[in-house]
C-alpha positions as CSV (number, residue, x, y, z in Angstrom):
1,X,-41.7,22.3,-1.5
2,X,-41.3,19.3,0.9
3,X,-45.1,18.1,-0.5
4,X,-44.9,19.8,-4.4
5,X,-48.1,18.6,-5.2
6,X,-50.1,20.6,-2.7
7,X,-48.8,23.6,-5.0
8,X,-51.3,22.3,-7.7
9,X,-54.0,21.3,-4.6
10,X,-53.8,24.9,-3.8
11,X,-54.2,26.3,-7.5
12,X,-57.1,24.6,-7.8
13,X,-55.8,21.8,-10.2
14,X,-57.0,18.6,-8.2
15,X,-56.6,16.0,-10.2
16,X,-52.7,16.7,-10.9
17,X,-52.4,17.9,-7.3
18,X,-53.7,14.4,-5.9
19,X,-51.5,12.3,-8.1
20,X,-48.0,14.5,-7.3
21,X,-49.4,14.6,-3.7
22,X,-49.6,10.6,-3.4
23,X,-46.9,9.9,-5.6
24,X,-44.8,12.2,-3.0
25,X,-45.9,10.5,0.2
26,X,-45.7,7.1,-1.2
27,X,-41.9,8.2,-2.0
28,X,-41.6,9.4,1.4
29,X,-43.2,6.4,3.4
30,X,-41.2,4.1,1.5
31,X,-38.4,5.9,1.9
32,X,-38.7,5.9,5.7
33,X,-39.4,2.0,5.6
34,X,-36.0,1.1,4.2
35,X,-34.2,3.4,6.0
36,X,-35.4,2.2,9.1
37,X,-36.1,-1.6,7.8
38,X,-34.2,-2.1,5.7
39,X,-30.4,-0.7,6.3
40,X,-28.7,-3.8,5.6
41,X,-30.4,-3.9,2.0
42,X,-29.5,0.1,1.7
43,X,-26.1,-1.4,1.9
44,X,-25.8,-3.9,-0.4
45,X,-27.4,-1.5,-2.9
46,X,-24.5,0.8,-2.6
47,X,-22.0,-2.0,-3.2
48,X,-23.9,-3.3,-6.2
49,X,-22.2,-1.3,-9.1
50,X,-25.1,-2.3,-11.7
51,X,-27.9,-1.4,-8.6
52,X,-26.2,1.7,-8.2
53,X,-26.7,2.5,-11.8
54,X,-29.9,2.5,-11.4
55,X,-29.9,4.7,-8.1
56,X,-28.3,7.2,-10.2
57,X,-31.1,7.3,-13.1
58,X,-33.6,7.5,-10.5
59,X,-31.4,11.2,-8.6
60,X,-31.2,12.4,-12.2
61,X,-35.0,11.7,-12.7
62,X,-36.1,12.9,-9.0
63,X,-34.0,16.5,-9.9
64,X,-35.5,17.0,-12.8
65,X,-39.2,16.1,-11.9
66,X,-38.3,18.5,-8.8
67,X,-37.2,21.3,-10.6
68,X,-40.6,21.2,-13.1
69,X,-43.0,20.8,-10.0
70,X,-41.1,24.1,-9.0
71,X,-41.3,26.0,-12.0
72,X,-44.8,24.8,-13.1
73,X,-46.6,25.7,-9.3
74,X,-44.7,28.9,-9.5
75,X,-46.4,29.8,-12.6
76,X,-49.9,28.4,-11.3
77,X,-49.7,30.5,-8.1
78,X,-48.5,33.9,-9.3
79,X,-50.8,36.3,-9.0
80,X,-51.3,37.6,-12.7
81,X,-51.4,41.4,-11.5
82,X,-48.2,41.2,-10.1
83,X,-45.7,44.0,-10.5
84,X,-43.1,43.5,-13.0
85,X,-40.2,43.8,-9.7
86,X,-42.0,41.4,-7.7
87,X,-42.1,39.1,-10.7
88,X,-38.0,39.3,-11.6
89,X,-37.6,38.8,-7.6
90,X,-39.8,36.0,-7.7
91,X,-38.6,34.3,-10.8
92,X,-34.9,35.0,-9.3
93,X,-35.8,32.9,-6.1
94,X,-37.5,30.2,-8.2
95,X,-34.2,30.1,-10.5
96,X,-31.5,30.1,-7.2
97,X,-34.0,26.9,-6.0
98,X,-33.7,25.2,-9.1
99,X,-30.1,25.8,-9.6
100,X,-29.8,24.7,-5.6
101,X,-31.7,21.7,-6.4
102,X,-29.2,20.9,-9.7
103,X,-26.2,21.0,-7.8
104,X,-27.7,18.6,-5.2
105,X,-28.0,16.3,-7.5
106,X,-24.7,16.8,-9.2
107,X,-23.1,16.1,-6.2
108,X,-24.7,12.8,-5.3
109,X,-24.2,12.0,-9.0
110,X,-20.6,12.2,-8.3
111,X,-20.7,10.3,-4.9
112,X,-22.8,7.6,-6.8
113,X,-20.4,7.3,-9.6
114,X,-17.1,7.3,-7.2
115,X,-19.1,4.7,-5.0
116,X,-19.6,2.3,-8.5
117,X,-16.3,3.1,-9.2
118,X,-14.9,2.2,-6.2
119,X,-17.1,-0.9,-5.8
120,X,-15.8,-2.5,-9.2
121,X,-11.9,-2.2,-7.8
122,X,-13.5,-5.5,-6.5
123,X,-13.0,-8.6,-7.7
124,X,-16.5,-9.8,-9.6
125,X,-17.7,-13.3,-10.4
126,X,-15.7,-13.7,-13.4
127,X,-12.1,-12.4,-11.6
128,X,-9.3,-15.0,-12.0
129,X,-7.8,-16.8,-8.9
130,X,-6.7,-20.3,-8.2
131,X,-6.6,-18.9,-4.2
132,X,-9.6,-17.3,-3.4
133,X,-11.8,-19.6,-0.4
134,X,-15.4,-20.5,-2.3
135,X,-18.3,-19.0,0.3
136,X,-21.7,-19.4,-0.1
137,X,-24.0,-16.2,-0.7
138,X,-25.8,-16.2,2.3
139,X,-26.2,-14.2,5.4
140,X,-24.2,-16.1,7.9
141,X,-20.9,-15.9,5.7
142,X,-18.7,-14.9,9.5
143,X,-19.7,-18.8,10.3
144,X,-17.5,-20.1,7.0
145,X,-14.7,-17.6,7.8
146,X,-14.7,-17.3,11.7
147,X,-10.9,-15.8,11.4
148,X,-10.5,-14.1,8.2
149,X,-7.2,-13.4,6.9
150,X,-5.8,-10.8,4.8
151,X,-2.4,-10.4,3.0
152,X,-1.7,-6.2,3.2
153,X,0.8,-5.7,0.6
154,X,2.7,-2.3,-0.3
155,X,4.3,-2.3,-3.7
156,X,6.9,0.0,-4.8
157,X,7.6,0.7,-8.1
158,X,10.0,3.3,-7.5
159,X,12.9,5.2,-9.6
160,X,15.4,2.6,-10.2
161,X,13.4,-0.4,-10.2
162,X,12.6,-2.6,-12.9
163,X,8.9,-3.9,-11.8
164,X,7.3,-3.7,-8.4
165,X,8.7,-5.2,-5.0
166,X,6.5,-5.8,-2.0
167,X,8.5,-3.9,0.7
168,X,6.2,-3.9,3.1
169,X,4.3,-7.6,3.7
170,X,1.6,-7.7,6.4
171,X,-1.1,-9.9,7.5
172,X,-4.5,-8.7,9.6
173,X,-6.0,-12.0,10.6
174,X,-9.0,-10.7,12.0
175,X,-11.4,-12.6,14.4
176,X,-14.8,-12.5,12.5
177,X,-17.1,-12.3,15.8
178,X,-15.2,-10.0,18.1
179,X,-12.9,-7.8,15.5
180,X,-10.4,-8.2,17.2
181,X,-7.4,-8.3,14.8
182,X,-3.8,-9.5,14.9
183,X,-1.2,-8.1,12.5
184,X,1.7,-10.2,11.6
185,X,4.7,-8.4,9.8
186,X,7.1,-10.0,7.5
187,X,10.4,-8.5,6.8
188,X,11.6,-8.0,3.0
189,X,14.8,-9.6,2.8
190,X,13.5,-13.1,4.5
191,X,15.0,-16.1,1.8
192,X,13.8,-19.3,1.3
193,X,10.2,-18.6,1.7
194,X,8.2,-22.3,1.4
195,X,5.6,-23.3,-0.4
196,X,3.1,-25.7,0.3
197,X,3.5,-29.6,-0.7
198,X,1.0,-29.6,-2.9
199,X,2.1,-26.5,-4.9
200,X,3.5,-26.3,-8.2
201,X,5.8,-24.0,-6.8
202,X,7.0,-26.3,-4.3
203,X,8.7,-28.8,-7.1
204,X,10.3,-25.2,-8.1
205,X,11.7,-24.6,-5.1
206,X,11.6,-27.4,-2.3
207,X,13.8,-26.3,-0.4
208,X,12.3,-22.8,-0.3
209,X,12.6,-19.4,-2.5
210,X,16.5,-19.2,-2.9
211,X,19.1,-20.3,-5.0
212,X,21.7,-23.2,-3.3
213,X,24.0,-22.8,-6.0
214,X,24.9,-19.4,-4.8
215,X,25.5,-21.1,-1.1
216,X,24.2,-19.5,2.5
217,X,24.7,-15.8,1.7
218,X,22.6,-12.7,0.7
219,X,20.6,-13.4,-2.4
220,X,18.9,-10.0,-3.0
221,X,17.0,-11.4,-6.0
222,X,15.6,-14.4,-3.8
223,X,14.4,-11.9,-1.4
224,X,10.8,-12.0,0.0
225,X,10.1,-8.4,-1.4
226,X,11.0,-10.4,-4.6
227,X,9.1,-12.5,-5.1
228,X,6.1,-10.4,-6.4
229,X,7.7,-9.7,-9.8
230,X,10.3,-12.5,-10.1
231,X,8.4,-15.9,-10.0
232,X,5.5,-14.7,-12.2
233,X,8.5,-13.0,-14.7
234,X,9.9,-16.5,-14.8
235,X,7.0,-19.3,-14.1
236,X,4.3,-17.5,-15.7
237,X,0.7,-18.6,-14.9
238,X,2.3,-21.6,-12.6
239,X,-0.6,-21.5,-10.4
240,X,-3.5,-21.2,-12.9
241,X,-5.4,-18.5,-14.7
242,X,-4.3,-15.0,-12.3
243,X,-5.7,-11.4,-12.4
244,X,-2.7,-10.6,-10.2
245,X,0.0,-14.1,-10.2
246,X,2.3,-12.0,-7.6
247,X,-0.3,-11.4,-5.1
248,X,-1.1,-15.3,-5.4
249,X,2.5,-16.4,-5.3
250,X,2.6,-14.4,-1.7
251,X,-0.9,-15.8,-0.3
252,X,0.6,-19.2,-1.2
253,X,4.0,-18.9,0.4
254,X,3.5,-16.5,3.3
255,X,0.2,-18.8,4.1
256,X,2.8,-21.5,4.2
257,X,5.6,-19.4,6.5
258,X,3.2,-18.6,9.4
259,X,0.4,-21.7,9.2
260,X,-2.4,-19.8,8.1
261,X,-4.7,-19.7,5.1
262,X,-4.8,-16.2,3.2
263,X,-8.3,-15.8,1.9
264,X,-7.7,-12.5,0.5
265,X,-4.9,-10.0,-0.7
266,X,-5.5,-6.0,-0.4
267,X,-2.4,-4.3,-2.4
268,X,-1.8,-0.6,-2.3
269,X,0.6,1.5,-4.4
270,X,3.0,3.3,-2.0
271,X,4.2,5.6,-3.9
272,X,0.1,7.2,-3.9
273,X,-0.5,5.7,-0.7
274,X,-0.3,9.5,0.5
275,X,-3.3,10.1,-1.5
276,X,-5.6,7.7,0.6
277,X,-4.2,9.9,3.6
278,X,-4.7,13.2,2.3
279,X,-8.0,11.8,1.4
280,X,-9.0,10.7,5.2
281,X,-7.8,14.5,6.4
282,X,-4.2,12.4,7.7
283,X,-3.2,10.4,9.8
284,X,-2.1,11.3,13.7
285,X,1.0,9.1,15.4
286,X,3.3,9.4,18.2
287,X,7.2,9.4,17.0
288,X,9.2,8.1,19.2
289,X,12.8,8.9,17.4
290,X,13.6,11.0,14.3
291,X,12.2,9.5,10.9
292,X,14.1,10.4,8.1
293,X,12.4,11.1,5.2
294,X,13.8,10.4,1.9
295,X,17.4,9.3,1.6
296,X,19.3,6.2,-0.3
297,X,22.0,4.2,2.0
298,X,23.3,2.6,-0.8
299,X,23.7,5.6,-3.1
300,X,25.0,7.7,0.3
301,X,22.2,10.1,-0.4
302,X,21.1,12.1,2.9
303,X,17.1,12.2,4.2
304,X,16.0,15.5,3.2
305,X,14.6,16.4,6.3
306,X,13.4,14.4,9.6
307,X,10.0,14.1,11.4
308,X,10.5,15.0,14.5
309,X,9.9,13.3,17.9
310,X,6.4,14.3,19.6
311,X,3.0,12.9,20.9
312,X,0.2,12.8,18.8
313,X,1.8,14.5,15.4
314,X,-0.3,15.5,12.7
315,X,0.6,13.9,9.3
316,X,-0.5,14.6,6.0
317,X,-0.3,12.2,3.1
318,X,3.4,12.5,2.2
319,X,4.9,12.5,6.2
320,X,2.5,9.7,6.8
321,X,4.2,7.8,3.6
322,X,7.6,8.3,4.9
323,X,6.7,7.7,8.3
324,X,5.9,3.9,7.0
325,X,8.8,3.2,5.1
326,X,11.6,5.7,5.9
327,X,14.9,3.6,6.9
328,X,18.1,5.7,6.0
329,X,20.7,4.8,8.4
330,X,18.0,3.6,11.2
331,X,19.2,0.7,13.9
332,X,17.5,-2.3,13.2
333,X,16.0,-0.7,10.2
334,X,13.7,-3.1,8.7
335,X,11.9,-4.1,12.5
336,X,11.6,-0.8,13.2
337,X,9.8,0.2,9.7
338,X,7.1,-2.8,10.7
339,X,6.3,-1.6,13.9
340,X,5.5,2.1,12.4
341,X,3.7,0.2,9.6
342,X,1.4,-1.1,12.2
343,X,1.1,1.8,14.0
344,X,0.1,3.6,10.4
345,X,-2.5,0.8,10.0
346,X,-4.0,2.0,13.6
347,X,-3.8,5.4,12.9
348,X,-6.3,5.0,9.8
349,X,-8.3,2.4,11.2
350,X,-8.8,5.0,14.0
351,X,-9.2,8.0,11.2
352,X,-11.7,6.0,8.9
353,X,-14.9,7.2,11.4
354,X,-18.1,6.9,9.6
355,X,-18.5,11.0,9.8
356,X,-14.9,11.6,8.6
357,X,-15.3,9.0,5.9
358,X,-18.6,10.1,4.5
359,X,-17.5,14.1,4.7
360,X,-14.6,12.9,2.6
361,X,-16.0,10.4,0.4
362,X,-15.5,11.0,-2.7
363,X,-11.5,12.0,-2.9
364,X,-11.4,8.8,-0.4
365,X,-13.5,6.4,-3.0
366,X,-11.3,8.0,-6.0
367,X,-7.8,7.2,-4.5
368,X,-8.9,3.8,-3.4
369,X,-10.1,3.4,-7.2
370,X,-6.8,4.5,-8.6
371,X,-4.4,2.4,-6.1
372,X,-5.8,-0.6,-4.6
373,X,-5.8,-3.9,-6.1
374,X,-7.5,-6.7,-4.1
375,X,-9.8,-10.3,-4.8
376,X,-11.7,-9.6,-2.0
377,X,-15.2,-10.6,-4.0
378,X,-17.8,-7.8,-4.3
379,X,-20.4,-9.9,-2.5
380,X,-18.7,-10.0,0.7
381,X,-18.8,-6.4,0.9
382,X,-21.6,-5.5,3.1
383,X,-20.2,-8.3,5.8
384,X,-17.7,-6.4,5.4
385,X,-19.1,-3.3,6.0
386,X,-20.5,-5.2,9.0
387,X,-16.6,-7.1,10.0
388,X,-14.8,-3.4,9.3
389,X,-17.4,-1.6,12.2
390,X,-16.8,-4.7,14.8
391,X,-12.7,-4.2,13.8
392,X,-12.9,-0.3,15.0
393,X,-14.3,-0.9,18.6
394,X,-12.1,-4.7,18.6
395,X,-8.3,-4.6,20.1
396,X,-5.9,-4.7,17.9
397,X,-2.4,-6.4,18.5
398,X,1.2,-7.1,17.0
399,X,2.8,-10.7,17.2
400,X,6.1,-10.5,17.3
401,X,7.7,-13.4,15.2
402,X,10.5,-13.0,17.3
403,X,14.0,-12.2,15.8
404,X,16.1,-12.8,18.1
405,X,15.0,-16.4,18.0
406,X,13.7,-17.1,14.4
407,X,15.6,-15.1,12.4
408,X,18.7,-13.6,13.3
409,X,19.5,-12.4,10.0
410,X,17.1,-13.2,6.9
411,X,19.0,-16.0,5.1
412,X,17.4,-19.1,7.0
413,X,14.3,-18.1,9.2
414,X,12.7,-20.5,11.0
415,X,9.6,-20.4,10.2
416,X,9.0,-23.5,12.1
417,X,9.1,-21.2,14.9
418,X,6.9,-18.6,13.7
419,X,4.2,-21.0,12.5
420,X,4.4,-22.1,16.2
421,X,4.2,-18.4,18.0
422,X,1.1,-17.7,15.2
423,X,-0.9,-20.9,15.9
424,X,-0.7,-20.0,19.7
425,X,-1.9,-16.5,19.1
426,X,-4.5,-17.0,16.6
427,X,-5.3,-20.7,16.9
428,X,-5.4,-23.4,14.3
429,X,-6.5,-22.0,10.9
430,X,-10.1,-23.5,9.5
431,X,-10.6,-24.1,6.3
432,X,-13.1,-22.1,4.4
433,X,-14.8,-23.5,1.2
434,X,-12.3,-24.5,-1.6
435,X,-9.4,-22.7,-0.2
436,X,-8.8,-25.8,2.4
437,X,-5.3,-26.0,4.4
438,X,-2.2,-27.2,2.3
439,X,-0.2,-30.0,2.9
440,X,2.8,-28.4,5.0
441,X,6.3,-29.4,4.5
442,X,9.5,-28.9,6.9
443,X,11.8,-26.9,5.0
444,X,15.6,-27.8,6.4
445,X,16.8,-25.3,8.7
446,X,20.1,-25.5,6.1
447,X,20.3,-27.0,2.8
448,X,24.1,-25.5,2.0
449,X,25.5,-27.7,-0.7
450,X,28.5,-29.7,0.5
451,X,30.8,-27.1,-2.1
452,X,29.9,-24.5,0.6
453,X,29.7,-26.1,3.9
454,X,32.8,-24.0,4.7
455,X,31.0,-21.1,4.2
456,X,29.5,-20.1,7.8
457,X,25.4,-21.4,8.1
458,X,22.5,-18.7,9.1
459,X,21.5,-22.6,11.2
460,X,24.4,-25.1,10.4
461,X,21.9,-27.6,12.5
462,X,18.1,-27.8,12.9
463,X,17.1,-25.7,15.5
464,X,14.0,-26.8,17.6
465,X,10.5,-24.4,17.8
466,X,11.0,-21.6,20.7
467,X,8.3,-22.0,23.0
468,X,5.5,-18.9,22.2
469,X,5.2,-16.9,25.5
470,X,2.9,-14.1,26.2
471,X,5.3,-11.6,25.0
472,X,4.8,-12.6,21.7
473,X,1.2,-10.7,21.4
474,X,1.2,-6.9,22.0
475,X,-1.5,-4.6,22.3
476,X,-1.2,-1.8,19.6
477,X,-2.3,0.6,21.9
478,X,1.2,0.3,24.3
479,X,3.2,-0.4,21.4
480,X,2.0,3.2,19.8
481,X,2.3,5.0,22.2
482,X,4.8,8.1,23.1
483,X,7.6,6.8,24.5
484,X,10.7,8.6,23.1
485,X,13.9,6.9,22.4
486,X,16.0,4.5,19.8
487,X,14.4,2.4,17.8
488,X,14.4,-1.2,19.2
């Protein structure tokens, strides 16, 4: 079986026997070249959708050619004078072959498809984006984008909620020739989020994402979390023709907040975010304090239940979810959610091996399919493939925008501040093709209108940058780790 045509060789049929025989070893040597050759074209086959195609046709055509080559040199090579038991027990090991053979190819069909599937969640050539950088097709595309940056957004469009809200807002600015990768955590209820100088959005809102009518206090609806649904609801297609206008809206203004230029967005549905971790075999994480799972602090609705403080706890998809985002009645609720955020984004970085992915492939390739929206372009996937294997073995670290300092409560942030303590830990951001820096603009510490200067200020008075120290970078590893107590 591993050469067919020597099964015609053998009953004397030469001529067929020499053509399947050299058809087979051609297969094989070439087979063997681009495997050992040629691995980076492998790859970029398997994140062509229309190449893989094709890769499917030619399973379906090698199973079927297989399974004749069987059936026909079984025929050849029985002896005619066979008993008729012999016969049925040699046609029954011929048909569990074949059938062995069918289901081989059915499941790489599958793989195949999930894969194509999975690849065209992708944005293609023709996808719609005024923010995407331009980069050349070539092989050096790390040298264009030497830090690349990417907006990680977690929608939720919950019971209750008319549209989606980005509660969770995270950026992975990732070092291109080291992996090493910095996450940067935003927190939902910052207001007055700015835009750049040069954005429509900025004659919208100069003064930042909030209303001054309303004066310096809470404006829910102004809230960073948002802004996802609400600008695009109200200034549609402001920033050009959009396959996703909130995700643009975000890249534009939190690029803005921390000085950095988002090249891409990667948006995942929480509520089937357990999926993607049921689909990876969980998650494991240290809790450090009880996490309540469930529960609504406004409505005065309880947690169901809590996960429960212990090293190296085994999550599945749902515990993982809640894990993330579970805040009922938590000190310091919204800092602490961030810093189990990041720890979840370890966790499956350190979950996604290569072995565990490719033994779970398909359930992992059909929930990314069904809940992750992105413009990352689908001919920067093999680098990549490539940037995602130098990410695994690279550190990866928290900077801490510091509250204490920046934004005491989320009404007036400084993002002055922050843009200071991010430059320092990632250095100044380089352009990349089209999607060159904006012009920046200082947003007022406090633009209250004189009818509510009365009203206390988040910053009555412009408040100079805090000088970035050390502290301000954390190694993930440390900051994940077991060390039981409050949340800080």
């Amino acid at each position: 079986m591993l050469v067919p045509g020597t099964a015609y060789l053998a009953a004397r049929r030469t001529r067929l026997g020499a053509v399947v025989t050299g058809i087979t070893l051609a297969v094989y040597c070439a087979a063997a070249y681009v495997a050992l050759r040629q691995r980076d074209a492998v790859v970029a086959w398997g994140l062509d959708a229309n190449r893989l195609l094709w890769i499917i046709g030619g399973l379906i055509a090698v199973g079927v050619v297989s399974v004749i080559v069987l059936v026909t040199s079984y025929k050849m090579l029985r002896p005619i004078t066979l008993a008729p038991v012999s016969r049925l027990f040699g046609s029954l090991v011929v048909g569990v072959v074949c059938f062995a053979l069918a289901v081989s190819t059915a499941s790489g069909t599958q793989k195949l498809l999930a894969q194509r599937e999975l690849v065209r969640v992708f944005a293609g050539d023709g996808a719609k984006s005024q923010t995407r950088p331009t980069i050349a097709a070539n092989k050096d595309v790390w040298r264009q984008l030497p830090r690349l940056n990417l907006l990680l957004l977690g929608a939720d469009d919950g019971k209750g909620r008319d549209g989606s809200r980005t509660d969770s807002v995270m950026v992975a600015s990732i070092d291109t020739k080291t992996g090493d990768t910095s996450l940067i955590s935003l927190t939902r209820n910052f207001m007055r989020m700015p835009f750049p100088a040069d954005s429509p959005l900025h004659k919208k809102f100069p003064t930042g994402f909030w209303d001054p009518k309303l004066g310096d206090v809470e404006q829910p609806e102004f809230y960073l979390d948002a802004m996802y649904r609400n600008i695009p609801k109200k200034y549609p297609g402001i920033l050009g023709p959009s396959d996703n206008e909130g995700a643009d809206v975000l890249k534009v203004s939190v690029g803005e907040a921390l000085g950095l230029n988002i090249h891409y967005y990667v948006q995942i549905n929480l509520a089937g975010f357990a999926q993607v971790v049921d689909a990876l075999g969980g998650i494991t994480v240290n809790i450090n304090y009880p996490v309540p799972v469930g529960g609504n602090d406004d409505q005065k609705i309880p947690p169901s239940r809590y996960l429960q403080p212990g090293p190296n706890q085994p999550l599945n998809g749902t515990d993982a979810l809640w894990f993330a985002r579970g805040r009922y009645n938590v000190p310091t609720a919204d800092l602490a959610r961030q810093a189990r955020q990041r720890c979840t984004f370890k966790a499956i970085v350190e979950r996604a091996t290569p072995q565990n992915v490719l033994a779970n492939y398909e359930s992992i390739a059909k929930a990314g399919e069904q809940l992750i929206r992105t413009d990352v372009p689908q001919n920067l996937l093999k680098h990549l493939v490539t940037l995602g294997q130098r990410v695994k073995t690279g550190k990866i670290a928290n900077i801490d925008l510091n509250k204490q300092k920046n934004f005491p409560n989320g009404r007036n942030p400084n993002y002055a501040g922050m843009r200071a303590i991010v430059a320092q830990a990632t250095g100044p951001s380089r352009p990349a093709g089209s999607a060159g820096p904006h012009k920046t603009t200082t947003v007022p510490p406090s633009t209250v209108p004189p009818s509510t200067a009365a009203q206390p200020s988040a910053n009555p008075s412009p408040k100079p940058s805090p000088k970035p120290s050390a502290k301000d970078t954390a190694d993930l590893t440390s900051a994940c780790a077991y060390n039981p107590g409050p949340p800080k």
